[in-house]
matplotlib code that plots the C-alpha trace (Angstrom):
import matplotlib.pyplot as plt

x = [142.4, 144.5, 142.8, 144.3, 142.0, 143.4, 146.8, 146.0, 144.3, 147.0, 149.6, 148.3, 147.6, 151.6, 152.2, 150.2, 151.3, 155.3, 154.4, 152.2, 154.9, 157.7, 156.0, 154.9, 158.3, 159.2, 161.7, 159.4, 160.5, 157.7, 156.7, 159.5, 157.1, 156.4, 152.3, 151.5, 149.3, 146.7, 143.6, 141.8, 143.7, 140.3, 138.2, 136.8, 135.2, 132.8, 132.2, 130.0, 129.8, 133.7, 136.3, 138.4, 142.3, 142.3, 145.6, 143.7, 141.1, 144.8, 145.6, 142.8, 143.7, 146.7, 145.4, 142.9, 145.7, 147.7, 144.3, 143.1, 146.4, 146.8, 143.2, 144.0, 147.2, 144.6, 147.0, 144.8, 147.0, 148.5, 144.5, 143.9, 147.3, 146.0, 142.6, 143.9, 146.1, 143.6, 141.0, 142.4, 145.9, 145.6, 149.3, 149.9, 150.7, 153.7, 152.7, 155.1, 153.0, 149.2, 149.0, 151.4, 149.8, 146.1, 147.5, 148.9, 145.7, 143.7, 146.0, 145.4, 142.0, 142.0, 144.2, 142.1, 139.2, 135.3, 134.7, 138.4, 137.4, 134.4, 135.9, 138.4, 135.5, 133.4, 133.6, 133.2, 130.2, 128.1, 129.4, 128.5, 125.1, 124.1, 125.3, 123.4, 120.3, 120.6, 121.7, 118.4, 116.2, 117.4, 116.8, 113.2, 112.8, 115.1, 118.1, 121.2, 123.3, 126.7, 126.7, 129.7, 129.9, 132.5, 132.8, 134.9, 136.1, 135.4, 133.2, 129.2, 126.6, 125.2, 128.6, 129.2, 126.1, 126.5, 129.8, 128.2, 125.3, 127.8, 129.9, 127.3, 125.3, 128.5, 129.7, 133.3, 134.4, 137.7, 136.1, 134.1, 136.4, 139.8, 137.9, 138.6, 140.8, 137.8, 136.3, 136.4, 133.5, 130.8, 129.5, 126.0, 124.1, 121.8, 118.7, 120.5, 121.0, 124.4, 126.1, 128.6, 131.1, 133.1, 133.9, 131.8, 132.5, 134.6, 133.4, 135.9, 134.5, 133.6, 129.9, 128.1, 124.5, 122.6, 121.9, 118.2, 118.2, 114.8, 113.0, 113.1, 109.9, 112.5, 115.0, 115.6, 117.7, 115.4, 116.7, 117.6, 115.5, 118.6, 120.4, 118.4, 119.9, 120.3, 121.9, 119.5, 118.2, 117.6, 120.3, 118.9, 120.0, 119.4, 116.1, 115.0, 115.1, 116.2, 119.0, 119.8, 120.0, 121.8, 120.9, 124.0, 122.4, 124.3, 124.2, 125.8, 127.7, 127.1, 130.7, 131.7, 132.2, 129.9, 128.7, 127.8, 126.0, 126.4, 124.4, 123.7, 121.3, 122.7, 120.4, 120.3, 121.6, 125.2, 127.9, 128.8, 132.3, 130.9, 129.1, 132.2, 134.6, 132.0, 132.0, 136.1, 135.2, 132.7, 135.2, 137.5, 135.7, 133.5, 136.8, 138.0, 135.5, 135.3, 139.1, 138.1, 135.6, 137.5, 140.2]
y = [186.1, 183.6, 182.8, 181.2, 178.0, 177.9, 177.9, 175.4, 173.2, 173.9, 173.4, 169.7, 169.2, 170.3, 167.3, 164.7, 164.7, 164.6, 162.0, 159.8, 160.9, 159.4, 156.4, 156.5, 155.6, 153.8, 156.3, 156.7, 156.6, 156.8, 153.5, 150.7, 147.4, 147.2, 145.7, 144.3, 146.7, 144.6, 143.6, 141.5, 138.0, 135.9, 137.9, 137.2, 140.6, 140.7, 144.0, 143.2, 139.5, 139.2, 138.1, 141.1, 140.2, 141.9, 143.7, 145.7, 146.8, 148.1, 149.7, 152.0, 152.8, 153.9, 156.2, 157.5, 158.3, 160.3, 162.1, 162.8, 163.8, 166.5, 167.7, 167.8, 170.4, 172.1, 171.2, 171.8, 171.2, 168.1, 167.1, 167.7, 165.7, 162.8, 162.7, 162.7, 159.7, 158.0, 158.2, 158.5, 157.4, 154.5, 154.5, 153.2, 154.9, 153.2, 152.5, 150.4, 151.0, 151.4, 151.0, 154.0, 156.4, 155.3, 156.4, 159.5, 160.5, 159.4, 161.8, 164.5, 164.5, 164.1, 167.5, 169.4, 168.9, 168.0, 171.9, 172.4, 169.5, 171.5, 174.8, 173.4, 171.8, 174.5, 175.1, 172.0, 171.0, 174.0, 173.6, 169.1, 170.2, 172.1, 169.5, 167.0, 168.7, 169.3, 165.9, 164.4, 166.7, 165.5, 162.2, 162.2, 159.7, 157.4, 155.0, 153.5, 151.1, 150.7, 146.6, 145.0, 141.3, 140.5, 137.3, 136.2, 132.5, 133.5, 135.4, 135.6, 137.7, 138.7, 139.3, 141.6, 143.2, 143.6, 145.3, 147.7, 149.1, 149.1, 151.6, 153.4, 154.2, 154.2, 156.6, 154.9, 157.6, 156.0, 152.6, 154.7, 157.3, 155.0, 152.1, 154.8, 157.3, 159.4, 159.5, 162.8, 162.7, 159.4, 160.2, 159.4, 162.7, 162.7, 162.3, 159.2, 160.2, 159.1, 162.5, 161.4, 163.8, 161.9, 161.8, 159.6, 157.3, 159.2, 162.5, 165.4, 167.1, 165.9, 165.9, 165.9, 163.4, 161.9, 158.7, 157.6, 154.0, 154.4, 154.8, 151.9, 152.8, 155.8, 153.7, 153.1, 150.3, 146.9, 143.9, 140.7, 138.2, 135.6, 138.0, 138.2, 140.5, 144.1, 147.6, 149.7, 153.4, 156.2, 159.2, 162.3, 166.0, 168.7, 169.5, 166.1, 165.5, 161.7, 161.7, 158.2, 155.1, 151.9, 148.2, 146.2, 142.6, 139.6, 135.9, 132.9, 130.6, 127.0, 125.9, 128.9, 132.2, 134.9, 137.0, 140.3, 142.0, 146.1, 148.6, 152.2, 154.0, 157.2, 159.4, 157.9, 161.0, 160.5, 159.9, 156.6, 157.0, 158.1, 154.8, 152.4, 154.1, 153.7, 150.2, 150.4, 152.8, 150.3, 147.4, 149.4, 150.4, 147.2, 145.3, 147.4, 147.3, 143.4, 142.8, 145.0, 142.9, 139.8, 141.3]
z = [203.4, 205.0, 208.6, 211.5, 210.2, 206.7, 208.0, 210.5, 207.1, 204.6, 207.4, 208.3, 204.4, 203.4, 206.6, 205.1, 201.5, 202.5, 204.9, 202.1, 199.7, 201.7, 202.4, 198.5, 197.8, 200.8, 202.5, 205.2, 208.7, 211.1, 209.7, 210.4, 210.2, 206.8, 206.0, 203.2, 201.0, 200.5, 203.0, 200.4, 201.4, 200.7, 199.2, 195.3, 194.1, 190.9, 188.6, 185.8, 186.7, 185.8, 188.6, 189.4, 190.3, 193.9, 192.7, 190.7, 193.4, 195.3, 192.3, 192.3, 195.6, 195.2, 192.3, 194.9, 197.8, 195.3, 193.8, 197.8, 199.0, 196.3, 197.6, 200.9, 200.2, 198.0, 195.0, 191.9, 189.7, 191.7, 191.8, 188.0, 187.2, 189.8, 188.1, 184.8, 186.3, 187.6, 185.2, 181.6, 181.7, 184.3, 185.2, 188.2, 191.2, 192.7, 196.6, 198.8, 201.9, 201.5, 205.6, 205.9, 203.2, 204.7, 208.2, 206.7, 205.3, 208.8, 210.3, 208.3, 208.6, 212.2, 212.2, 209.8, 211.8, 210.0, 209.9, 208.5, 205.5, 205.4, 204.7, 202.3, 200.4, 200.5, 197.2, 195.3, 197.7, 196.3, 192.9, 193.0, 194.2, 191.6, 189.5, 191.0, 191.0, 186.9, 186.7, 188.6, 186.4, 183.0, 184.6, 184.6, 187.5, 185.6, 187.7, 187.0, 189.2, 189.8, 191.4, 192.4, 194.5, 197.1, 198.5, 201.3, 202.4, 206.1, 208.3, 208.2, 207.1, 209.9, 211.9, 209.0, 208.7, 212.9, 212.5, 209.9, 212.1, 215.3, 213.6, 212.0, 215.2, 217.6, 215.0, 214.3, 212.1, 211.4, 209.7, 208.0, 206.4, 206.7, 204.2, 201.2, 200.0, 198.5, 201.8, 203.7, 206.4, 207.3, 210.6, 212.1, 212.8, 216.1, 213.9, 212.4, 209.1, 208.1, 206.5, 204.0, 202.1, 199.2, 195.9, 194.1, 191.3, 188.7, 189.8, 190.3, 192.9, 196.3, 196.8, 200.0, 200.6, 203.5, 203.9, 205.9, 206.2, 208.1, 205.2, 203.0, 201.2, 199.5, 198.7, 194.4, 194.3, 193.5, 196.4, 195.6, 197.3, 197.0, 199.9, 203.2, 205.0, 203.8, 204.7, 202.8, 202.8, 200.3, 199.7, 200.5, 200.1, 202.9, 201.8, 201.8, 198.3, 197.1, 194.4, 195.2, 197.3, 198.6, 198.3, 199.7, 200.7, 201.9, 202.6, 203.9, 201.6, 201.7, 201.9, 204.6, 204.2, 202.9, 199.5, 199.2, 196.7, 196.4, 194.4, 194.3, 192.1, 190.4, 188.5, 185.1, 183.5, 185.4, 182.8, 182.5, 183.5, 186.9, 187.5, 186.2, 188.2, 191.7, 191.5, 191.9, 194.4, 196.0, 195.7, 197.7, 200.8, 201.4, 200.9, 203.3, 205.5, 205.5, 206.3, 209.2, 210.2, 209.4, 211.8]

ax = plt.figure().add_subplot(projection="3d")
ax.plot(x, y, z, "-o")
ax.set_aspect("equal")
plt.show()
């Protein structure tokens, strides 16, 4: 039954895919100042201990826009074809404007409302859950970690790490949800849970977790006592049970600048697939979130 809501959602959906679309291929008009698709200008990002080219962090963002832009118009068979893009065939997504498709997408959220992206997601958020749960049971207790390092030539740690908990407790939904393409809802409950909906890693579905960074005695990722500071809690679903956690850690570099060092635990029973592709997704948003900083 189409409700006044759905219109409303499929309505603002229909808006924001012609408006990424046409700045996909750079016939937009609502954006005349081109910006350069990139925020990563001095950073260095590390998967696996490797040096990652910081064009290839954009490039999985652009995948992402396209595979989150087909959701968003509840385009299954645009999402299938973006998944299949971005996780099999690796073609890239041709993006003259990442600022202009990121706005699109903020906009679209903004019009669909956290209970519209709710009710369109419905769906896979039941279906991810169940997943997880099987998932954590063939686990047995067992943890794997997606860790990715970003360094940067200016800032500090603890300005960074400031920045982080201003927005998480002043609730800055648009740095959280604007640092990612597979972002739908980060906001800071009044309890102080952080409620995140996303699509993790290489998952298809979007999947819906707390995180309690109160509780550090819950939390399944090992720190690093090279990295001082932390941002650490365990990843919780509504019933209180842990499927997960965050370790992201940072320090001061000698010459200037600043390293971080990410990780999340997944249950170990997680395809591996899911884990490779969250440390793109991890390179992404804390890339993001540092040029925003840095700004």
């Amino acid at each position: 039954m189409l409700t006044r809501r759905s219109l409303i959602i499929r309505t603002a959906g229909a808006t924001v895919v012609a408006t990424a679309t046409a700045a996909y291929v750079g016939t937009g008009t609502a954006f005349a100042s081109p910006v350069a698709p990139t925020s990563g200008a001095g950073l260095r990002t590390f998967i696996d201990g490797a040096a990652i080219d910081q064009a290839r962090v954009v490039e999985w963002e652009r995948r992402r826009l396209s595979v989150a832009a087909a959701r968003l118009r509840k385009d299954y068979v645009g999402l299938l074809t973006g998944e299949l893009d971005s996780l099999l065939t690796r073609f890239a997504v041709h993006v003259d404007d990442i600022p202009a498709a990121r706005a699109a997408m903020a906009r679209a959220r903004v019009l669909i409302g956290p209970d519209g992206l709710r009710e369109l997601l419905a769906g896979e958020l039941v279906a991810s859950e169940a997943a997880t749960r099987a998932t954590l049971a063939a686990s047995g207790g067992r943890w794997v970690l997606a860790t990715v390092e970003i360094a940067s030539d200016r800032g500090s740690a603890q300005g960074f790490v400031d920045t982080f908990d201003r927005a998480r407790v002043n609730n800055d939904l648009a740095f959280w949800t604007d640092a990612c393409p597979d972002h739908y809802i980060i906001a800071t409950q009044p309890d102080g849970l952080q409620e995140v909906i996303e699509v993790t890693g290489g998952a298809v579905l979007a999947s819906r977790f707390l995180v309690n960074y109160a509780v550090p005695s819950k939390v399944v990722v090992p720190a690093d006592p090279a990295y001082p500071l932390s941002l650490a809690g365990a990843a919780v679903l509504s019933d209180g049970e842990v499927i997960g956690g965050v370790c992201h850690q940072f320090r001061d570099e000698p010459g200037g600048g600043f390293r971080s060092q990410l990780k999340v635990a997944f249950p170990a029973a997680v395809p591996g697939l899911y884990v490779s592709e969250h440390k793109w997704h991890l390179a992404t948003e804390f890339g993001n979130w540092i040029a925003a900083y840095l700004r």
